[in-house]
C-alpha positions as CSV (number, residue, x, y, z in Angstrom):
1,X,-42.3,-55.2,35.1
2,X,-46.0,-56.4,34.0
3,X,-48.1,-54.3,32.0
4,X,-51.2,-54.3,31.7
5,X,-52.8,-55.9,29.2
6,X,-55.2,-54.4,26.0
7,X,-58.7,-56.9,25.5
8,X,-60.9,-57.1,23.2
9,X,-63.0,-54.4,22.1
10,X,-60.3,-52.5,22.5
11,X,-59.4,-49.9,20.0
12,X,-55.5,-49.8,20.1
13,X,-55.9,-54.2,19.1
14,X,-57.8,-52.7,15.1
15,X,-54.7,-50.0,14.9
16,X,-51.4,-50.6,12.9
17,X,-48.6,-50.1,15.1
18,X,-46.3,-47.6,13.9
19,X,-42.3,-48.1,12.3
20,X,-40.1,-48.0,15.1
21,X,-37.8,-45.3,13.6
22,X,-34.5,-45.9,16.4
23,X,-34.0,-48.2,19.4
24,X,-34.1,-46.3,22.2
25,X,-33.4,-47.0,25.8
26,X,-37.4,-46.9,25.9
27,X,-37.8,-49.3,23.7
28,X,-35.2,-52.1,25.1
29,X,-37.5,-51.8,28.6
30,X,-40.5,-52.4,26.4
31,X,-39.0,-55.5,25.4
32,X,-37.9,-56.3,28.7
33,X,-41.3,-55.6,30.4
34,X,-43.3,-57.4,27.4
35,X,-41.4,-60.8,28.3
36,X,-42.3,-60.2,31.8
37,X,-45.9,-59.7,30.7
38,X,-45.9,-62.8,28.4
39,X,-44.6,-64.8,30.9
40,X,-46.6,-63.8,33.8
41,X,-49.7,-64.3,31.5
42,X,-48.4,-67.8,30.2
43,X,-48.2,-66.7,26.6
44,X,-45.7,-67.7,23.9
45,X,-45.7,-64.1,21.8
46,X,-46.8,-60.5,22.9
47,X,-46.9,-57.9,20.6
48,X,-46.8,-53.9,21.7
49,X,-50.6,-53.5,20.7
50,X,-51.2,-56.0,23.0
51,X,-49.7,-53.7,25.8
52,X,-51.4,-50.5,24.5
53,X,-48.4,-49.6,22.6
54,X,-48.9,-49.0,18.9
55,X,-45.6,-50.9,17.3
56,X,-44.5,-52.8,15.2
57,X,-43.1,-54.6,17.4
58,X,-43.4,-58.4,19.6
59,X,-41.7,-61.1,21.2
60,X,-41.8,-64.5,21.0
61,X,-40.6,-67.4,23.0
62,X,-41.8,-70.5,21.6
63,X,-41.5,-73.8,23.6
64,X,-39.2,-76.7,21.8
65,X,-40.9,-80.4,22.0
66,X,-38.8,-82.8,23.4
67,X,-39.6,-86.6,23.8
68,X,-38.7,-87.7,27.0
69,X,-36.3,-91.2,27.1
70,X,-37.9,-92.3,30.2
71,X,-41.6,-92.2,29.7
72,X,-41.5,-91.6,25.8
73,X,-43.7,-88.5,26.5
74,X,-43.8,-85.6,24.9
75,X,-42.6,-82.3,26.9
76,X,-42.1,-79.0,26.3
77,X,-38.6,-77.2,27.0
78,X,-38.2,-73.5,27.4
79,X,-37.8,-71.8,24.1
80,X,-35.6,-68.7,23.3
81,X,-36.5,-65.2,23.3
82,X,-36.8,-63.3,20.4
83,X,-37.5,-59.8,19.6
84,X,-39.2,-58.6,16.4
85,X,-39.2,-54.8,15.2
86,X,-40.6,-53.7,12.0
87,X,-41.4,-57.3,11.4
88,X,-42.6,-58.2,7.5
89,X,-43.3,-62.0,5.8
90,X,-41.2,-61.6,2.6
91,X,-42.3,-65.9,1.4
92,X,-44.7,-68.1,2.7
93,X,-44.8,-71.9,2.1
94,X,-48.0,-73.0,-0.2
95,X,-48.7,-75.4,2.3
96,X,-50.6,-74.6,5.2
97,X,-51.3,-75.8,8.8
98,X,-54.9,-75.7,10.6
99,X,-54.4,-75.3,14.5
100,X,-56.4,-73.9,17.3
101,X,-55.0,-70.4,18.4
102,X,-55.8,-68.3,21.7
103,X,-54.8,-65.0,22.7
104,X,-53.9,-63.2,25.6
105,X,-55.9,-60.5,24.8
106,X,-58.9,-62.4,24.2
107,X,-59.2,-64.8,27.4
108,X,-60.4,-68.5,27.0
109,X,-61.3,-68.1,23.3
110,X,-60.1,-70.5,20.7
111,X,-60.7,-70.9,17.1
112,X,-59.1,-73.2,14.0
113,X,-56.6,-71.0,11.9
114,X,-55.1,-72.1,8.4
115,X,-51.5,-70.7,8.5
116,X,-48.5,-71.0,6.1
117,X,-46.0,-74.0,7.7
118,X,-42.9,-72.1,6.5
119,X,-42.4,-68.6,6.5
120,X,-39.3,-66.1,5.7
121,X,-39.2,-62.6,7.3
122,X,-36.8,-59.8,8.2
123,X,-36.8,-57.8,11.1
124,X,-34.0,-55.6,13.1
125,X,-33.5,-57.0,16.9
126,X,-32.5,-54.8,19.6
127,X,-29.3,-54.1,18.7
128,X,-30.8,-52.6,15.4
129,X,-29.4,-55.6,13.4
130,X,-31.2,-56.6,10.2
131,X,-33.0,-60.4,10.7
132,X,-33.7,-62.6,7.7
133,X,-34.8,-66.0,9.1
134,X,-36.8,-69.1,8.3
135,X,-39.8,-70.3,10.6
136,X,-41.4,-73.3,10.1
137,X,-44.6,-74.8,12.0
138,X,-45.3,-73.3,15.7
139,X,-42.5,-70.4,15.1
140,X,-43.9,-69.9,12.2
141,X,-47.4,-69.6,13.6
142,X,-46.8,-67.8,16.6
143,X,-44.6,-65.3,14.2
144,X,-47.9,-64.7,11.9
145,X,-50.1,-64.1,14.6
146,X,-48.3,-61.6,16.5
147,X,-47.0,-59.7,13.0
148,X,-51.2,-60.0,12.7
149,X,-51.2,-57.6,15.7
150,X,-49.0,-55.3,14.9
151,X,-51.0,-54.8,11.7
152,X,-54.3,-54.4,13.7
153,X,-56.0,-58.6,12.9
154,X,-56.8,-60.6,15.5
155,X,-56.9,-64.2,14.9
156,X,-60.4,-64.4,15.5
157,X,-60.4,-62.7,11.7
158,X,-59.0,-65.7,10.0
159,X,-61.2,-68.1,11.7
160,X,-63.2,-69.3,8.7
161,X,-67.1,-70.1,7.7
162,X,-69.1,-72.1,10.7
163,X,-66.9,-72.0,13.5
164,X,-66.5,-68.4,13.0
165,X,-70.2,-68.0,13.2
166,X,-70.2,-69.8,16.8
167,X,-67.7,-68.0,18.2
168,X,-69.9,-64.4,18.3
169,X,-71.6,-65.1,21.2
170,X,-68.2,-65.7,23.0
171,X,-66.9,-62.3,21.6
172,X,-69.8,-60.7,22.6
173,X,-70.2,-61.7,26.1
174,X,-66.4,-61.0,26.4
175,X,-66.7,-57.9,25.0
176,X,-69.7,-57.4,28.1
177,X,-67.5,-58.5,30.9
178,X,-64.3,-57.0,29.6
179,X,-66.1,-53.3,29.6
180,X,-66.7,-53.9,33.3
């Protein structure tokens, strides 16, 4: 099921989602219906925030490249969903990646963000299994910005100097519209 979506301005986005102490029943259709909400949406990673929940906890589902033989073309093949609860960065790479990001919650916005390329975390998935795993470039940005959610920053936050500066007027007249 689709759920509604949290925009910016939006109080529950600045809160840090709360430990999720036992998987319940609850919380499995929370996964369930947060897929269905990043899909509908088009998204690659949700996090509970993001549907007015206040978790620690997202999903991800982050499209693999894949060269096509034919035309030599770069395409996109579904990725795998993953789900993240109590997720925490334990190492971070030195070296660093500047991409444009976009949210769901904050429509047709886009700003350069310096990330880590390799990251380590831990996590427990649904079955309340401990994760350790490696990302490295888009998992691993997708992974930062949703564990950014669940710890109340918005990417927006870690756009830097200039470009920052620019995007205010955007944010504002969002902000204007999304109150509406």
């Amino acid at each position: 099921m689709e759920l509604p979506l949290a925009y910016y301005g939006d109080p529950v986005l600045r809160k840090k989602g709360e430990q999720i102490t036992e998987i319940t029943e609850e919380i499995r259709q929370l996964a369930k219906d947060m897929v269905d909400t990043m899909r509908a949406n088009n998204g690659i990673g949700l996090a509970a925030p993001q549907v007015h929940k206040s978790l620690a906890m997202f999903v991800t589902e982050v499209p693999i490249p894949n060269q096509n033989e034919e035309t030599g073309e770069n395409e996109w093949l579904p990725g795998t969903v993953k789900v993240f609860i109590n997720p925490k960065v334990v190492d971070y790479s030195d070296e660093q990646w500047t991409n444009d990001e976009g949210c769901l919650s904050i429509p047709e916005v886009f700003g350069a963000v310096a990330r880590p390329v390799a990251i380590k975390i831990q996590a427990k998935d649904l079955d309340g299994n401990d994760i350790e795993a490696e990302f490295t470039w888009l998992d691993a940005r997708c992974f930062l910005h949703e564990n950014d959610h669940v710890n109340g920053v918005l990417f927006i936050d870690r756009v830097q100097g200039k470009e920052r500066t620019e995007l205010e007027p955007q944010l504002r007249s969002l902000k204007k519209k999304l109150k509406k």
